[in-house]
N, C-alpha and C positions, 0 to 999 in steps of 0.2 A: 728266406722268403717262402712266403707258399702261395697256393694257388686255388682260390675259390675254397677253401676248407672250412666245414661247416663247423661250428665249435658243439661239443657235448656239454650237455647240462650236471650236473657233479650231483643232483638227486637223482632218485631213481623215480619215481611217480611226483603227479602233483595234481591238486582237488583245490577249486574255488569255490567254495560254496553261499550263496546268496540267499537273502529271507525270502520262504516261500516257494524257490527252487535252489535246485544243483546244477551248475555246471560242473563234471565229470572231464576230465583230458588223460589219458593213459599215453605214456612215451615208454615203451620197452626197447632200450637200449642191448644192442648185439655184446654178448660176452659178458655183462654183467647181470648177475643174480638178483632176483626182486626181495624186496624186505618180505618178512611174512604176510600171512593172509591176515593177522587181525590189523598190519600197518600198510596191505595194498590200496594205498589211496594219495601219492604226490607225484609231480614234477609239472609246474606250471608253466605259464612262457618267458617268466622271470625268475624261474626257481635256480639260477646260478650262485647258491650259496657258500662260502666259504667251509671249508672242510680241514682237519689237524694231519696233517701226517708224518710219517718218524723219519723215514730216510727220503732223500732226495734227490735230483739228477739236478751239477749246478752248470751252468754254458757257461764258457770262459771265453768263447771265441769271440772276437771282435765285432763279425759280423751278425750276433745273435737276435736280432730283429728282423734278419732275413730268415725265414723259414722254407725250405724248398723237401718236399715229396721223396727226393732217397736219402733225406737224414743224413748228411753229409759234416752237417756240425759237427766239432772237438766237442766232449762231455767229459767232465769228469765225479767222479760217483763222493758225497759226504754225507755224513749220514748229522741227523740234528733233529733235537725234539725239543714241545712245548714243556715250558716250566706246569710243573704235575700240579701247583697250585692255581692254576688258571681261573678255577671257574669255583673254587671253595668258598672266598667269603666277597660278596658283593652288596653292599646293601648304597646307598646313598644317592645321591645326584650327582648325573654324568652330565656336567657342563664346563668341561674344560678351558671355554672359550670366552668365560663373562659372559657379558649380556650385550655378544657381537651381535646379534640377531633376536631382537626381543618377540619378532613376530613364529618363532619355531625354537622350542626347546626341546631335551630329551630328558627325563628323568628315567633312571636306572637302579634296578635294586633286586632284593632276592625276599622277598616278602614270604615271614611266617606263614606255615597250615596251620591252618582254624577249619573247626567245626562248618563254618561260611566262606572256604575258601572259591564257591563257586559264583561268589559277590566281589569278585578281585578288583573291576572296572569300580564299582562302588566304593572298596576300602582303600581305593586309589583317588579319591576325588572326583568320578566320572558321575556326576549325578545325571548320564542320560538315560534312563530307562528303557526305550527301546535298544540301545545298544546291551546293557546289562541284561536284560530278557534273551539277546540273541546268545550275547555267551553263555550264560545257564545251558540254554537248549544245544548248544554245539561241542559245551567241556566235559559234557557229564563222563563218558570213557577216557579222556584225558587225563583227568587228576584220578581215576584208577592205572594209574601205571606212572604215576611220580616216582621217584627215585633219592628224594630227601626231604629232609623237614621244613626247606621253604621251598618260593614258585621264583625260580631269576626271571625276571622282567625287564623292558625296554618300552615307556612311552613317549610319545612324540605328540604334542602341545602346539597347538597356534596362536592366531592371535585370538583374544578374548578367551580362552582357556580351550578352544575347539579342537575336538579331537581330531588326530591324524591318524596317528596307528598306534599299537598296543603288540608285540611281540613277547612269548610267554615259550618258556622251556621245562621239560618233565624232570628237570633234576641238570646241576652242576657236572655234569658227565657227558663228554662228548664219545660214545659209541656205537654200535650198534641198532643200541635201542632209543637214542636218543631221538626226540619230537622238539620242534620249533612251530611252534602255532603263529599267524601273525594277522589280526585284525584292523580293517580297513574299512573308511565310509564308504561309499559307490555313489557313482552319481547319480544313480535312482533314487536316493534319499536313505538307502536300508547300509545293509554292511555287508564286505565280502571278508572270506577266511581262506586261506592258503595254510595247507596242512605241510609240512616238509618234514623228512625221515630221511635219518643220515645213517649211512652205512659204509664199514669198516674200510674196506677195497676202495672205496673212496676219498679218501683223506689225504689232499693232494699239498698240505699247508706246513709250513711251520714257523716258529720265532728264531726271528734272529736279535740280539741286541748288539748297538757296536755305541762307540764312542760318539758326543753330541761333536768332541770337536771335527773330528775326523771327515765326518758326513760336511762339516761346514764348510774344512779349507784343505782335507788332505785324501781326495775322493780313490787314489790311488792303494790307503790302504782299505779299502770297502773292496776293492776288483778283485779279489779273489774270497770273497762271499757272495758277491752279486752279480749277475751278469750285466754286461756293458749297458743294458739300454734301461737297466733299472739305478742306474748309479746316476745317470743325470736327471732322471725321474724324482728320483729318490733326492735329490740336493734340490728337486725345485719345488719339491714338495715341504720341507725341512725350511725351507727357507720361507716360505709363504705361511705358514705357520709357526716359524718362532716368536714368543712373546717378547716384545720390543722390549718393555717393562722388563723385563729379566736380563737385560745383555751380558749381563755378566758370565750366565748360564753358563757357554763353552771354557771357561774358566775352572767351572767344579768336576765335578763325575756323575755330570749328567749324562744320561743315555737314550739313544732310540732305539726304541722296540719296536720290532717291525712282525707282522704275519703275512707270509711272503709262499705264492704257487709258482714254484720255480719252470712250470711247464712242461711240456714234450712239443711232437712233432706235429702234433696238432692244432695245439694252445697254446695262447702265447703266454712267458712269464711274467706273474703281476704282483704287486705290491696289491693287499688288500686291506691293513692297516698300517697306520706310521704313528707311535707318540712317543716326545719327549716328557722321559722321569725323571723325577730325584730318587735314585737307588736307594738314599739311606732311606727317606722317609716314606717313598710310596707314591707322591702327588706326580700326576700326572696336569704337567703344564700347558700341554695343545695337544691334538690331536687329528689325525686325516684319514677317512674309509672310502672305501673305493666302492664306486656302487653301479652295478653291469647292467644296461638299457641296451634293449634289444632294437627298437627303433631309431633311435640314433644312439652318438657315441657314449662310453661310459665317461663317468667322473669323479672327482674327488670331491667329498663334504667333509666337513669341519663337525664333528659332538653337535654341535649348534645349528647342524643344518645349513651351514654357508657352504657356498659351492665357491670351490677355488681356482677353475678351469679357467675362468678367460683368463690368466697369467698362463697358461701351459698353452692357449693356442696365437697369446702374441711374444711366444718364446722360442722361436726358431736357432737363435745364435745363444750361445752360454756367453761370449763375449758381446755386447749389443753398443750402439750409439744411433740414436733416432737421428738420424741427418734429415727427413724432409715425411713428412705425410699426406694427410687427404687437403686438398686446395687447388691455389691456379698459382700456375706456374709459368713462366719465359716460353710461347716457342719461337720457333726460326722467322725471325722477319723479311718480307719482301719488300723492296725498293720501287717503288711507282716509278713509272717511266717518266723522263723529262718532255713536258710539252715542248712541241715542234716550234721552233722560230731562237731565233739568236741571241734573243733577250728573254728566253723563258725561263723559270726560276726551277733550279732542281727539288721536286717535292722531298719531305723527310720520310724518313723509311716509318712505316705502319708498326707498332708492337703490338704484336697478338697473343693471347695467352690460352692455355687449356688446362682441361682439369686431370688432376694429377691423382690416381686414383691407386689406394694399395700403401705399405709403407714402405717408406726406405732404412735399411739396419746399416751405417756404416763401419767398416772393419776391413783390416787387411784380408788382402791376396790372399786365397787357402783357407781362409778360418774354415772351421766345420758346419756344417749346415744338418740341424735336426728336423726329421720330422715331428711337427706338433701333436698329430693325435695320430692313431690308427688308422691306414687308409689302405685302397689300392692305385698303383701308379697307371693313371689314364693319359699321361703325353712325356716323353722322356724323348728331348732332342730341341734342336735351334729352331726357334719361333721369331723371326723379325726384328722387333725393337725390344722384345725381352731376351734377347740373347739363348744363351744356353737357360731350356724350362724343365724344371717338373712341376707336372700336376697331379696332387694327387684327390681322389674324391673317397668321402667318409662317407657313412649312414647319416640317412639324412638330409639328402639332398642339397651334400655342402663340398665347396672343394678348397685347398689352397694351392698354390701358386709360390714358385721359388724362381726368380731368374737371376739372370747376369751371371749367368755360375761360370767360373771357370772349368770346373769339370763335375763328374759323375760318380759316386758310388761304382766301383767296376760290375760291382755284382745286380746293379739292380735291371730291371728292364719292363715292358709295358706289361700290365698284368699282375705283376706280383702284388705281394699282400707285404705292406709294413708296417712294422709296428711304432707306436711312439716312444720317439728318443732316437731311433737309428741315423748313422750317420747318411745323409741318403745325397750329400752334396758339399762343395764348399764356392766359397765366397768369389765374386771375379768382378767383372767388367765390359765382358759380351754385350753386344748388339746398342743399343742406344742409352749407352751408359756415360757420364761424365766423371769418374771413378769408383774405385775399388766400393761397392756395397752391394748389398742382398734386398733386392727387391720383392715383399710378400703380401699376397693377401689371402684373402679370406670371402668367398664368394657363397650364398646362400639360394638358391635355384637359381642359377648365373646371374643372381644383383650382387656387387659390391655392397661388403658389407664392412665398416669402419668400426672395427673391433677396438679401438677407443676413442670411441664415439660415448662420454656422456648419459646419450638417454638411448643406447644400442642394449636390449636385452635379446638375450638368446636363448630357446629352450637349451640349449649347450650348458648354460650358466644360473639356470635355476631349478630350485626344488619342487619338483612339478607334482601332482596330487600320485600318480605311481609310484613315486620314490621313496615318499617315507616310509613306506613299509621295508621297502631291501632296504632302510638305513636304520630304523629301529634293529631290523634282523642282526644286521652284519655288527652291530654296535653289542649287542647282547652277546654274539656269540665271541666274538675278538676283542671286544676292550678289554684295558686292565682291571683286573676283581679289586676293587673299594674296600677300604678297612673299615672296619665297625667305629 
């Protein structure tokens, strides 16, 4: 567990830059080195970029979603690197997903230098002129310090072919010197640029592949590659993204590859991409990137831009049975008194009902009870008719709610920081319960909110106009390299 710990951003500077002005932000971080003077210019308030690195620190410990200040977690040290052909041959369409979302695509690729490489938005289909005019004026020192013979690329398409974003890198090389550009409309009309520069000391990432079946039905042999709270992350992720069309899939020697920041004592460990391959041939059948919102919480999209979050915050139990949700329900009837005299007739008792607000998971005694996203715990103990509660509240101005518990995480307590997936509870019967289930909801500046509700949309669950940029980014930089 930890406590109020502020997370570091994994660039070193970050520059917005707008038509007509600059917006400027300097973040010089204690202990680490600034990129050169011709690269001092990144780290913005979304520059949490993914990063490669070669050795690792892996948690084994049970508890590793709890974080607490004297680093008391078991660790133990593996070292693992990215496949060296990562970023060599990329060219094609990255749409792993069909045409699950026709309103936001990504197209991906590593597009030849030409003499007019400073018309990219142009030789890309982009016929908007003011945008093409802005890139001219902002790539010119850019494509002086390329690093190979074509530009890898990542755009993001909406409906009617409208631009989202456009993310561009100086070369198939993730070091030092590497630059990630990524271009974005503004809601002034004009465009913004986020410049980011990755540096060595940084590179907190790396690939892991493991067996598609393993991940599906045998999570026990992933525990000692992943830590606890990424292995049920990791199977709900796997699962929401397996191509139904394919079932046969856990059958072959398919695999998931994963790019995975195993953390410290600061940060917590994340999955930042997930796809299932066919190893012999290459294709990458689905895919999931994690994309980090500083206003509220992060989430997983889909190549395609689907957001796959509202399953991970009505996923509280790995084992689940919907026994009762949002409606009216039975309560306690009272009996009208019999009118006075000797022939009066005794009235029938009244049935009253209330509304039953929250859902209910049925399950034995003890099942495990997960946190759904990343929170801090704001009530931990007996509240009335919810029996044994925690509450915990995210960014955002959202909370959820776990009762009936028969008991408690021993280690958790009010204040701490959890992550998602930890075990933070299990399953009971407390307080005004009529059996064994896990009472949860999901509340949004304290209204109930019916998280499958239909016509329930949630900035939680959608791709919101800041996002496609960190998902073009993290998509360019982490997906699998495309065969020619």
């Amino acid at each position: 567990m930890k406590k109020n710990v502020d997370e570091r951003p994994l660039f070193l500077k970050g520059v917005i830059k707008v038509i007509g002005f600059t917006l400027v932000g300097l973040i010089q971080l204690p202990g680490l080195e600034l990129v050169s003077s011709a690269l001092a210019q990144t780290t913005s308030q979304n520059s949490k970029a993914p990063q490669v690195k070669q050795k690792v620190v892996v948690q084994n410990n049970k508890q590793a979603g709890l974080k607490v200040n004297s680093g008391s977690l078991n660790q133990s040290s593996k070292s693992m690197s990215l496949n060296p052909e990562l970023f060599k041959r990329i060219e094609g369409v990255y749409s792993s997903e069909g045409n699950s979302n026709l309103d936001y695509r990504v197209q991906r690729g590593c597009l030849r230098r030409s003499y007019n490489e400073e018309n990219l938005p142009e030789n890309l289909g982009l016929n908007d002129r003011n945008l093409n005019e802005f890139f001219k004026s902002q790539t010119k020192g850019f494509f002086d310090r390329m690093r190979s013979n074509c530009i890898p690329y990542a755009l993001a398409l909406g409906s009617r072919n409208r631009f989202e974003s456009l993310s561009i890198m100086n070369g198939p090389i993730q070091d030092a010197k590497t630059e990630i550009w990524t271009f974005t409309p503004s809601a002034a009309g004009s465009f913004l640029i986020q410049q980011d520069y990755l540096k060595d000391e940084s590179k907190r990432f790396t690939e892991i592949q493991l067996p598609l079946s393993d991940v599906l039905y045998d999570p026990k042999k992933v525990g000692d590659k992943l830590p606890v709270e990424l292995i049920w992350e990791l199977n709900s992720v796997i699962k929401q993204i397996y191509p139904e069309e394919n079932s046969a899939l856990e059958n072959t020697n398919s695999i998931v590859r994963l790019i995975v920041d195993f953390g410290d004592k600061e940060r917590w460990a994340q999955i930042w991409a997930a796809e299932i391959i066919d190893p012999a041939s290459g294709e990458v059948f689905s895919s999931a990137f994690w994309v980090e919102r500083r206003d509220i919480p992060g989430g997983f999209y889909t190549a395609s831009g689907e957001s796959i979050e509202r399953t991970f915050w009505t996923n509280p139990l790995s084992y689940r049975r919907i026994s009762r949700g949002v409606g009216s329900v039975r309560a306690s009837s009272k009996k009208v008194a019999p009118s006075k005299g000797a022939n009066a007739a005794v009235a029938a008792p009244k049935q009253r009902y209330r509304t039953h607000m929250g859902i209910d998971y049925s399950a034995p005694i003890g099942t495990p009870i997960f946190s759904v996203a990343t929170g801090k715990v704001v009530h931990l103990g007996f509240s009335g008719a919810f029996g044994n509660l925690i509450i915990l509240e995210h960014p955002g101005n959202y909370r959820t709610y776990y009762a009936h518990l028969s008991n408690y995480n021993a280690e958790l307590e009010v204040g701490n920081e959890v992550r998602r997936g930890l075990e933070i509870g299990y399953v009971g019967s407390t307080g005004r319960s009529t059996g064994p289930h896990l009472h949860f909801e999901l509340r949004k500046d304290g209204v109930y909110v019916d998280p499958y509700g239909a016509k329930t949309e949630l900035d939680l669950w959608n791709m919101r106009d800041s996002d496609s940029g960190l998902l073009t980014r993290e998509i360019l930089l982490l997906g699998t390299p495309l065969k020619n």
